[in-house]
C-alpha positions in Angstrom: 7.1 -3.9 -122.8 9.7 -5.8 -125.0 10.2 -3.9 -128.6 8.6 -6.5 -129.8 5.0 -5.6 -128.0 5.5 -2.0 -129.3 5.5 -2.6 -132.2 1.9 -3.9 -132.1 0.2 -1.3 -130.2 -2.1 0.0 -132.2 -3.0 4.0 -132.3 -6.2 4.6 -131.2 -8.6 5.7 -134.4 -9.7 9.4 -134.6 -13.2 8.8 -133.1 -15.7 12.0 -132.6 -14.6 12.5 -129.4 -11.0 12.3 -129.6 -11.8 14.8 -132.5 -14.1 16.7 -130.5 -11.6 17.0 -127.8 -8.7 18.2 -130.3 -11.6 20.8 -131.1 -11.9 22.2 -127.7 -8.3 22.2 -127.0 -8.1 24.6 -130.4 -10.9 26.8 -129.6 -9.5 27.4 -126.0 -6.0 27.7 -127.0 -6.7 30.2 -129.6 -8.7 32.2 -127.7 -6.0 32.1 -124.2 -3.8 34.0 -127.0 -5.8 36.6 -128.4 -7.9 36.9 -125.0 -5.2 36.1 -122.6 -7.0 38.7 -119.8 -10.1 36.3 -120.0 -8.2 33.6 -118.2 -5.6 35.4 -116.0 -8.2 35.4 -113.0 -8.1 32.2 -113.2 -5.0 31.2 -112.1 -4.7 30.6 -108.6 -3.4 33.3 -106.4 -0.4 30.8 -105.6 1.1 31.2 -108.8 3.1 33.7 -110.4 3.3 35.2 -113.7 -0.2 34.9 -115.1 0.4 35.7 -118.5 2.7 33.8 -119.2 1.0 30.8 -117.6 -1.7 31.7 -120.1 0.0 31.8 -122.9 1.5 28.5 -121.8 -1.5 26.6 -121.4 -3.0 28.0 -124.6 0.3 26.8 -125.9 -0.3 23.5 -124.7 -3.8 23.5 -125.7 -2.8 23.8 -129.7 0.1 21.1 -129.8 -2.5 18.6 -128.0 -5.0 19.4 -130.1 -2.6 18.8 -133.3 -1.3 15.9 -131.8 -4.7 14.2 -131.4 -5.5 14.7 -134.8 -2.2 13.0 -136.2 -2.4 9.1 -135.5 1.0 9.5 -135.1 1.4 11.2 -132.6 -2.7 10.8 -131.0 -1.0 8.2 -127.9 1.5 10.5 -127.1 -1.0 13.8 -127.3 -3.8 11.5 -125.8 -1.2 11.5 -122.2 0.0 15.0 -122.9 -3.9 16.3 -123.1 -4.3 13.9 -119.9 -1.8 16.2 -117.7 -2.9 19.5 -119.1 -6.5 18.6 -117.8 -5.5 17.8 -114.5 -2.8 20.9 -114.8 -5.2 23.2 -115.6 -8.4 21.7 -112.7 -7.6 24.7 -110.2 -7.9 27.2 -112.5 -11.3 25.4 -112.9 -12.1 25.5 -109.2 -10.4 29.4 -109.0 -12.9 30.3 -111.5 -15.9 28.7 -109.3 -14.6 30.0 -106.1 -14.4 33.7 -107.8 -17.8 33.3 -109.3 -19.2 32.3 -106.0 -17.8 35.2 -104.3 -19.7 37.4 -106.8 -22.9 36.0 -106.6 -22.5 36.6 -102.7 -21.5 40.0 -103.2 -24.5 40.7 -105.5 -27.3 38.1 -105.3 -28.6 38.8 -108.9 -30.1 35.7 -111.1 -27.1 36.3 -113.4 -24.7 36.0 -111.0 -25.7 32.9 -109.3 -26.3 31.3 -112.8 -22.9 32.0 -113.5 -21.8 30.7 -110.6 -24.5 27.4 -111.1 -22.9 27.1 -114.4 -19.0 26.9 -113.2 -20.0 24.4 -110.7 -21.7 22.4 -113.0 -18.1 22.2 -115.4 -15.8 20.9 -112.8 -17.2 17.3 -113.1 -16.9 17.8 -117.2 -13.6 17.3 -116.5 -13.8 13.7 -116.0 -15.6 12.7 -119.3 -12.4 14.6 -121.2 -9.6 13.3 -119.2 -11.4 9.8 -120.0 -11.0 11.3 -123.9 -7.9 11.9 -123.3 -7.0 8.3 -122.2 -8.7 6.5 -124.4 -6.5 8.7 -127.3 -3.6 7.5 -125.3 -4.7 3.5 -126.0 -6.0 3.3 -122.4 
């Protein structure tokens, strides 16, 4: 892009979902700081320091969603929220696999609905990365 095309890309209006979005990237940020012990199982085995990962993501969760808020800044928070969706899609699949494992273990309704229920998030994913894009002007 020549400085002249940048100049005319336009940001990307504050639509409900973009908003909606920037609202559950605040609600889960807030809560990976005052709950951080919620989300520490899921983070894969692999990876060390949990905590802090938390904190990290929930971090990350709270400058996206103030970036896609702010036209300003909504392209460059609109990539950022992009990655951090993708970042965060094995603690996703942790949390199924570690719900699946407990409805095994106990075969109650509530477990397996649990269990139904994490499934039935992972392909969520896709409509918010898609979000995510389209606040980034793709």
């Amino acid at each position: 892009m020549t400085s002249s095309s940048l100049s005319r890309v336009t940001t990307p209006p504050l639509s409900t979902d973009i908003a909606g979005l920037a609202a559950l990237f605040l609600t889960s940020g807030v809560t990976h700081l005052a709950k951080p012990e919620v989300f520490e199982p899921l983070v894969p085995n692999s990876l060390p320091r949990r905590r802090e990962l938390v904190y990290a993501s929930g971090v990350a969760e709270l400058v996206c969603a103030a970036g896609l808020l702010h036209p300003r800044t909504r392209r460059l928070a609109g990539w950022a929220s992009a990655v951090l969706l993708v970042a965060i899609l094995p603690g996703n699949v942790q949390m199924s696999a570690n719900h699946g494992k407990r409805a095994q273990r106990k075969q109650t309704t509530g477990a397996k609905a649990m269990f139904a229920g994490t499934l039935a998030r992972l392909p969520l994913q896709l409509p918010l990365i898609r979000t995510a894009l389209k606040a980034a002007g793709r």
